[in-house]
N, C-alpha and C positions, 0 to 999 in steps of 0.2 A: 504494500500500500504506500503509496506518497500523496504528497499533501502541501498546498498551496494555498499561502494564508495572505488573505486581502488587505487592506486599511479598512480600519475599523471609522463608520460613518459618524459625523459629529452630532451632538444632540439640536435637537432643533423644539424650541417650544412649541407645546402644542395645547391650548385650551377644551379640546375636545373630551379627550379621556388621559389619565395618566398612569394609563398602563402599556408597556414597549411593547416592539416584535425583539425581541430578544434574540432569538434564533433562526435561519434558514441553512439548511445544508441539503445537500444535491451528491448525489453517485452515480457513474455512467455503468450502465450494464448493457454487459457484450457477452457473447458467447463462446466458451473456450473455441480454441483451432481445433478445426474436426469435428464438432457437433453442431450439427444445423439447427437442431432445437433444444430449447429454452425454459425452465421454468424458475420463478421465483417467489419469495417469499417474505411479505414485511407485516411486520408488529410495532402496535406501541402502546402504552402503560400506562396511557392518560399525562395531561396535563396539571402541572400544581409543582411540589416542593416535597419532594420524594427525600429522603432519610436516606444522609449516605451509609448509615449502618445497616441497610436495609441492599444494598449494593448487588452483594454476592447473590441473595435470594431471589433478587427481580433476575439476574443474569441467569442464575439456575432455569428460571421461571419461562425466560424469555429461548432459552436452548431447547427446553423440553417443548415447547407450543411448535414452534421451527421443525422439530424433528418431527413431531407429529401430521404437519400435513407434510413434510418431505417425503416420507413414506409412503402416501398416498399418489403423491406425485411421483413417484420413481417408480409406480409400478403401473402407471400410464393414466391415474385416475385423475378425475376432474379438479378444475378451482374451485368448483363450488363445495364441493368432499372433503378438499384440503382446508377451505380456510373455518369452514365449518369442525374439523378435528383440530385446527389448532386452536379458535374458539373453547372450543369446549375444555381444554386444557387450562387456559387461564380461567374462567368459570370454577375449575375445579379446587382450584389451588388453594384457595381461603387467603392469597397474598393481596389482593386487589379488588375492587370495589365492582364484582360482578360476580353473579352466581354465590358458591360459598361465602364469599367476603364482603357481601355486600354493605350499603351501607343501612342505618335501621330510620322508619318514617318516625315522628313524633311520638307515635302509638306504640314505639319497640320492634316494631312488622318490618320483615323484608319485600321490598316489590321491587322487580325486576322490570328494566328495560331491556329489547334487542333490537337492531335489524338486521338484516340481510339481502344483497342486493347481487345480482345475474347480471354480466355481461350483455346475457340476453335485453335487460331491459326487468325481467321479473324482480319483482323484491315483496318482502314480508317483514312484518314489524308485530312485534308483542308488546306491550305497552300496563306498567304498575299491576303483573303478577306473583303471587305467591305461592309458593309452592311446588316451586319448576326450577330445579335445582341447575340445569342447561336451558333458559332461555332463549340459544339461539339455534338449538332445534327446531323450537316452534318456529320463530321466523323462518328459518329455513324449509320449512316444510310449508308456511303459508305460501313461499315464494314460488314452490314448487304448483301451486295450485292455478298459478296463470300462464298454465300450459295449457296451450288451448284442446288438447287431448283430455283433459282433464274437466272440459264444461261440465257443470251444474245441471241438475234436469230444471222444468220450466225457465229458463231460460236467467238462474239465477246467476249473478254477477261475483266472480269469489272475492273475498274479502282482501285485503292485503294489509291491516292492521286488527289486530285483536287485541284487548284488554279484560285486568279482572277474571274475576270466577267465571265468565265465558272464554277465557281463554285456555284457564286450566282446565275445564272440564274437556275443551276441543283438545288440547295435545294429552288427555289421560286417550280418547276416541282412536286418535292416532300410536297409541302405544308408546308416547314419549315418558318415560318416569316421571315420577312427581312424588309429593313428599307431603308429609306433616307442614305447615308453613313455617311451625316454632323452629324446623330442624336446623333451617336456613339460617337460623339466627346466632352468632356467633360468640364465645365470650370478649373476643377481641371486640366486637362492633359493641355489646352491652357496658362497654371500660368508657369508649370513645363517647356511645350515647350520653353516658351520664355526666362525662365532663362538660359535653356541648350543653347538657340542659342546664350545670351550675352557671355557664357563662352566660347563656340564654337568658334566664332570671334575675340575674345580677344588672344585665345590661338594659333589659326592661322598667328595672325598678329606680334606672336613672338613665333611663329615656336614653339610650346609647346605639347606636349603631353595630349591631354584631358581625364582625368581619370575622369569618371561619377561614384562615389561612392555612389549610391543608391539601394534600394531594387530592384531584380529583379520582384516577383509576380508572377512567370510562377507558375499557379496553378496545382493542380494534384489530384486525388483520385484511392486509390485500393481498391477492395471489393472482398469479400467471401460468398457465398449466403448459403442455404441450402443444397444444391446439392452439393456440394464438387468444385464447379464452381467458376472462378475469372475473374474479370475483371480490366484496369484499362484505365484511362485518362490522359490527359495531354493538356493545354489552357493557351494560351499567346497571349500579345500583341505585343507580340515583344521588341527591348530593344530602348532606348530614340534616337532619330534623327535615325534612322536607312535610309537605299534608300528604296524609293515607291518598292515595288516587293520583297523586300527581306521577303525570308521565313529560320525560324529558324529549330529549331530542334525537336518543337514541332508534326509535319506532318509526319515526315521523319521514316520512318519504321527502329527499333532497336536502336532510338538516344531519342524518348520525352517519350516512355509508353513500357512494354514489360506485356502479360501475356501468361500462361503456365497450361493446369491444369494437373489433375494428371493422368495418362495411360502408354501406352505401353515403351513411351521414358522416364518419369518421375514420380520416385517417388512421389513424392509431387509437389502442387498446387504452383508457384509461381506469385507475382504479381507488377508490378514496376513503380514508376513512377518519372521521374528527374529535374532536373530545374537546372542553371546556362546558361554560356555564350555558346549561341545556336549553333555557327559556330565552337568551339570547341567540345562539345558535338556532333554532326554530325560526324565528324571525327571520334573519337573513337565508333561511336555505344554506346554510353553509359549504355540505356537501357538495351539492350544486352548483354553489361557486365557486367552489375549485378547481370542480371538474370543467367545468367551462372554460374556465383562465388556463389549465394545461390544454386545454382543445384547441382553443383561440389560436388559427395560424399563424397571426399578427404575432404570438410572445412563444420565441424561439428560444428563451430563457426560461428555465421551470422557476427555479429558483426566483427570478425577476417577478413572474407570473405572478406565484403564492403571495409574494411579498406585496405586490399589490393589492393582490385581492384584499388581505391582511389590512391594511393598511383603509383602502377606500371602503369596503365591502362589510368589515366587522370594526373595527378600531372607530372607524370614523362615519361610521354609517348613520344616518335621520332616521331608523327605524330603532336605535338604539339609546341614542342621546337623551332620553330621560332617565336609561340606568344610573344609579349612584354608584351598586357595585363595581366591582375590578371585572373588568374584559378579560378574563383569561380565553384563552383560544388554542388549539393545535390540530394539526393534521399530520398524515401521511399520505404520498401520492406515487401514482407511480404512472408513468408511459409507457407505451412497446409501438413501433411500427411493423413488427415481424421480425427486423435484425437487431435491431439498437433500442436501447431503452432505457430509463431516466428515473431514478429516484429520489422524492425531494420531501422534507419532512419540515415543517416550522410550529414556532408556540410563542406564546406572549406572558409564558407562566416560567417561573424559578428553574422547571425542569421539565422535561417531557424521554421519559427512555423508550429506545427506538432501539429493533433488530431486525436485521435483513439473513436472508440463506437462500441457496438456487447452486446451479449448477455455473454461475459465473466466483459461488465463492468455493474456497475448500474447506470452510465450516462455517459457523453460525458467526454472525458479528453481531455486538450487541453496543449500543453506543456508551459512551463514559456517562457517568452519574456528575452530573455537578450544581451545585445551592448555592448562586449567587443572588445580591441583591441589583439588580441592574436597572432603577430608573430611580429618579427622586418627584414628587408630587408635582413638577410643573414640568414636567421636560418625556418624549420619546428618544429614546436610544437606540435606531434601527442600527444591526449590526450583520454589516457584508458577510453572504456565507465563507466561510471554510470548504475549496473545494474539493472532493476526495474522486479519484481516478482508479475504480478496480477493475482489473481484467484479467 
């Protein structure tokens, strides 16, 4: 690997929001000499201020999810198969703020977000369920339902978002596991709950503003199979004391996952997947705008792209500008045109950990952990990616 490190851009006041793009970084993926085809693999671990004591276990975390749809993939099976087994991987783990480790509502309850979205165009969304230890089965199997093989009789219209005890009782129909609700409930998340409620209360009873500066978690994976096919995901628990019922942006068609492949309307494959504050991110589509900003033939820069988007689309956006909160934001994206292809990850949050794997690396890369403070209350700190060159 080498590495080419830019001038770091100057701040520049900004009365909009005061919170940075912190990071953008970009990897060009090629395929070894000798194999014509390609597959690849990206994760990331949410957005926030991730514990560097916590390091070793997100890397553990972020190796074992990689190897799980690589496997899928090296024995010629789909994106959708893969990113859905590495999904389920971090779901599993109890390290992160999806499936096991969720986070808990006001009530103590864990409710789950997913989605799930097809190259094809198909996606599925699950939206504040309990009780579904793998939430992005259910997406993945809603998604699989706008197969047009798969019509409805009377000419019913299939769903592509479900919520609630109609959701669990649809994926127990479908033979997806499901569980006690309390099982999902964690001792870790019952620790966390109860220090949020001491702050909660405290800050109520002198009229304060509650800033929860923690890691967000909303997990996510994109993949590129053989077939020139992408998929991607996206799996949360939601954000700390949230109301029973609230669903984020995880479910929400063009705000938690966007994929795209390549045909009639687009060149190239693209594949997307976001995390930050869910009810902001809804608003702008976020997804969506990503995905469009790497489509857009005008920006021949990924990297450039994101950063814009970043910048005009959620940082600065008149759909947002009543928020008081912090703008946290991140994505991961990815391109293919058949040969060549692009991966570019950014966030406006402390830390965002990101891991890549495919037959362009010879193992899992997982990116470095770092907690910095990088903006002060009146000023943006956009800072030029770091470009990295594997092949």
């Amino acid at each position: 690997m080498t590495s080419t490190k830019t001038e770091t851009g100057n701040e520049k006041p900004n009365e909009v929001t005061k919170t940075p793009i912190t990071s953008q970084r970009h990897i060009i993926i090629t395929p070894p000499v000798g194999k014509r085809k390609t597959h690849f693999i990206g994760i990331h671990l949410g957005a926030g201020s991730h514990s560097l004591k916590m390091h070793d276990s997100y890397k553990t975390l972020c190796k074992s999810a990689c190897e799980a749809g690589l496997r899928i993939l090296k024995k010629g099976g789909s994106a959708e198969e893969a990113a859905s087994a590495a999904t389920t991987v971090l779901e599993n783990s109890g390290l992160v703020n999806a499936g096991k480790g969720s986070n808990l509502t006001l009530d103590k309850t864990v409710e789950c977000d997913a989605g799930f979205m097809s190259g094809n165009g198909h996606f599925g969304g699950v939206g504040a369920v309990g009780g579904v230890p793998n939430p992005i089965l259910v997406a993945y199997r809603i998604s699989e339902l706008q197969n047009c093989s798969n019509e409805l009789s009377c000419g019913r219209v299939p769903p592509t978002l479900l919520v609630g005890i109609g959701a669990k009782n649809w994926a127990e129909s479908q033979l997806i596991p499901t569980c006690e609700e309390s099982n999902l409930v964690s001792t870790k998340a019952l620790k966390r709950h109860g220090k949020y409620m001491k702050k909660l209360k405290s800050a109520e009873k002198q009229d304060q503003l509650l800033l929860c500066n923690t890691v967000s978690d909303t997990v996510g994976v994109i993949v590129l199979d053989h077939s020139n096919k992408v998929a991607a995901t996206v799996s949360s628990g939601g954000n700390w004391l949230k109301f029973p019922g609230r669903v984020g942006h995880s479910p929400q068609f063009g705000a938690g996952c966007w994929a795209m492949n390549r045909g009639p309307l687009s060149e190239t494959s693209i594949a997307v997947s976001t995390t930050g504050v869910g009810e902001m991110l809804s608003k702008v589509q976020w997804a969506a705008e990503c995905g469009r900003s790497l489509q857009n033939e005008k920006n021949t820069n990924p990297v450039e792209a994101i950063s814009c988007a970043m910048k005009e689309k959620f940082l600065e956006s008149d759909l947002l500008c009543h928020h008081k909160e912090p703008k946290i934001v991140g994505m991961i994206g990815l391109t293919w045109d058949g040969h060549r292809g692009e991966f570019v990850w950014g966030h406006s949050s402390q830390s965002l950990i990101v891991a890549v794997a495919g037959t362009a690396f010879k193992k899992v890369k997982v990116s470095k952990l770092f907690s910095k403070i990088l903006f002060s209350l009146s000023s943006i700190k956009l800072t030029i990616p770091i470009i990295h060159h594997l092949r």
